[in-house]
C-alpha positions in Angstrom: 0.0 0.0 0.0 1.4 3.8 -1.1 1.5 5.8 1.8 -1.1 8.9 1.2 -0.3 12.3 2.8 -2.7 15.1 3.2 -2.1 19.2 3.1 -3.5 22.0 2.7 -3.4 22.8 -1.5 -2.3 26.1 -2.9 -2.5 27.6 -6.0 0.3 25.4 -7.7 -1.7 22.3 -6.9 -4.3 23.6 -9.2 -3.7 20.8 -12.3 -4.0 18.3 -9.4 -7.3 19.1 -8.3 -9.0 20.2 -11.6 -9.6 16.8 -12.4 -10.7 15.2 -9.2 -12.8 18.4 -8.8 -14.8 17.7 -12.1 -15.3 13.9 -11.4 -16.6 15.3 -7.9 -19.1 17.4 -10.0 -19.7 14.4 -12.3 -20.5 12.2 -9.3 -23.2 14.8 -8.3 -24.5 15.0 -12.0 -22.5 17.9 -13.8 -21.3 17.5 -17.6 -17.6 17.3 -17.6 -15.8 20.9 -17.1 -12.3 21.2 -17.0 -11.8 24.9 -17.8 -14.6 25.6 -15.8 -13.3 24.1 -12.8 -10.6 25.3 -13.5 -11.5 28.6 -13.2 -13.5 27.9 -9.9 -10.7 26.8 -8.1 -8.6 29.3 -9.0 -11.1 32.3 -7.9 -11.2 30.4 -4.7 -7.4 30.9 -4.0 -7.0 34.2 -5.6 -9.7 35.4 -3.5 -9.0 33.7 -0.4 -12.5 32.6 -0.5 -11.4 28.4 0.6 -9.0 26.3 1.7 -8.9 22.9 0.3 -6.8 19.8 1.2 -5.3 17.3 -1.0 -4.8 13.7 -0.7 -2.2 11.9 -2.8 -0.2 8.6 -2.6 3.1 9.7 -3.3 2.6 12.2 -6.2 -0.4 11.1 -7.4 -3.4 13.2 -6.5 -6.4 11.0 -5.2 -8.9 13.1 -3.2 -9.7 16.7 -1.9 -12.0 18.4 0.6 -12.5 22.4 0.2 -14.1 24.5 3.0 -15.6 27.3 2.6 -15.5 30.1 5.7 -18.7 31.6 8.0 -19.3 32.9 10.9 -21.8 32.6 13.4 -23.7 35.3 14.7 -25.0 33.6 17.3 -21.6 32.3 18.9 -19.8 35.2 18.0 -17.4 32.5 16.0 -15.9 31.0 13.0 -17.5 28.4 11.4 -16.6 26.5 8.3 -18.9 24.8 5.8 -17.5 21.2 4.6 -18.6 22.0 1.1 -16.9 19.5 -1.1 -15.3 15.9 -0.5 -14.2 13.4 -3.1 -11.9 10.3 -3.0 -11.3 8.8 -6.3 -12.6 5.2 -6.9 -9.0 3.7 -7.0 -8.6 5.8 -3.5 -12.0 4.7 -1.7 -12.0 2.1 1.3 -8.4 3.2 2.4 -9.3 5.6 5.0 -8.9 8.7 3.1 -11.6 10.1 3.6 -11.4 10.2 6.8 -8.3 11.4 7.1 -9.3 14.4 5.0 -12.4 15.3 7.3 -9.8 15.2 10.2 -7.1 17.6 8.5 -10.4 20.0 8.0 -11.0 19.6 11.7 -7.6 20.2 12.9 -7.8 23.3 10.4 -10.4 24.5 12.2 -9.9 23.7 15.3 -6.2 25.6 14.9 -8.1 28.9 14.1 -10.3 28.3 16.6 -13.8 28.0 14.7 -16.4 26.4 16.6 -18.0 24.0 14.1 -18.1 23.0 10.8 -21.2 21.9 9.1 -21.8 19.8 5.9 -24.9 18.4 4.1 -25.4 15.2 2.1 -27.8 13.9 0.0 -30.4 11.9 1.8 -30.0 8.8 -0.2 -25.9 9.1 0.1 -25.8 6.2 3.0 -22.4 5.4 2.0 -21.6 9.1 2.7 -23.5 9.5 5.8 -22.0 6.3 7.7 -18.4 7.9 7.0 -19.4 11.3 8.5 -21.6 9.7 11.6 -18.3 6.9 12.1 -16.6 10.5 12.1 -18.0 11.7 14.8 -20.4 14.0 12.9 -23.9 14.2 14.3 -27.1 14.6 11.5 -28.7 17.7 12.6 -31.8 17.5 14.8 -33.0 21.2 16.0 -32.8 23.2 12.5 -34.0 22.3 9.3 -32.6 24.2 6.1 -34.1 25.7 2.8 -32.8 27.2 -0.2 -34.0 30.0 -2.2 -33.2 29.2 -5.8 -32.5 32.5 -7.3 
């Protein structure tokens, strides 16, 4: 077995997570979009608006998760949305996933945020026994809505 590292990504790591970025958007039922992803990633860093982490086994990129920064009003705090998480297949039952959920929590836990908060889709069991194994807990005081706009 390769060993697999995660770190925080920076801008050079961009051709690594293009493509695990657009098969993440694939998995969720996007056409294929390099230059558009692309160019979404790269906003992110030049604005400061994420901080991602990228897995690899030795130099080959094999999964990501990005983060996305709020605050609550509430707590007076940081908080961090878990927006995006991928493994690739060839990466998947290896514990990298997990390991990328706990480099996002040690992230935040650095800067002292108080929680970070994610959503999955409700038929995603795979997805929700990794995040509750995690020590994650599914939500059970707020519900949430969207306004399509």
């Amino acid at each position: 077995m390769k060993p697999i590292t995660i770190r925080q990504a920076v801008l050079t790591d961009l051709d690594a997570l293009v493509p695990l970025f657009d098969c993440y958007r694939q998995f969720y039922g996007c056409v294929s979009d390099l230059t558009a992803a692309r160019e979404f990633l790269k906003a992110r860093f030049q604005h400061g608006e994420s901080v991602l982490f990228l897995a690899s086994d030795e130099d080959n990129p094999i999964g990501f998760t990005q983060l996305y920064p709020s605050f609550s009003s509430i707590s007076l705090s940081r908080t961090f949305i878990l927006n995006d998480l991928f493994v690739a297949p060839a990466g998947r039952r290896q514990g990298i996933a997990t390991r990328l959920l706990a480099a996002a929590a040690d992230y935040a836990r650095n800067i002292n945020a108080v929680r970070l908060s994610l959503s999955t889709e409700i038929t995603n069991e795979t997805a929700q026994a990794l995040y509750q194994s995690a020590g994650w807990q599914q939500d059970e005081q707020f519900l949430v809505y969207h306004l399509k706009l």
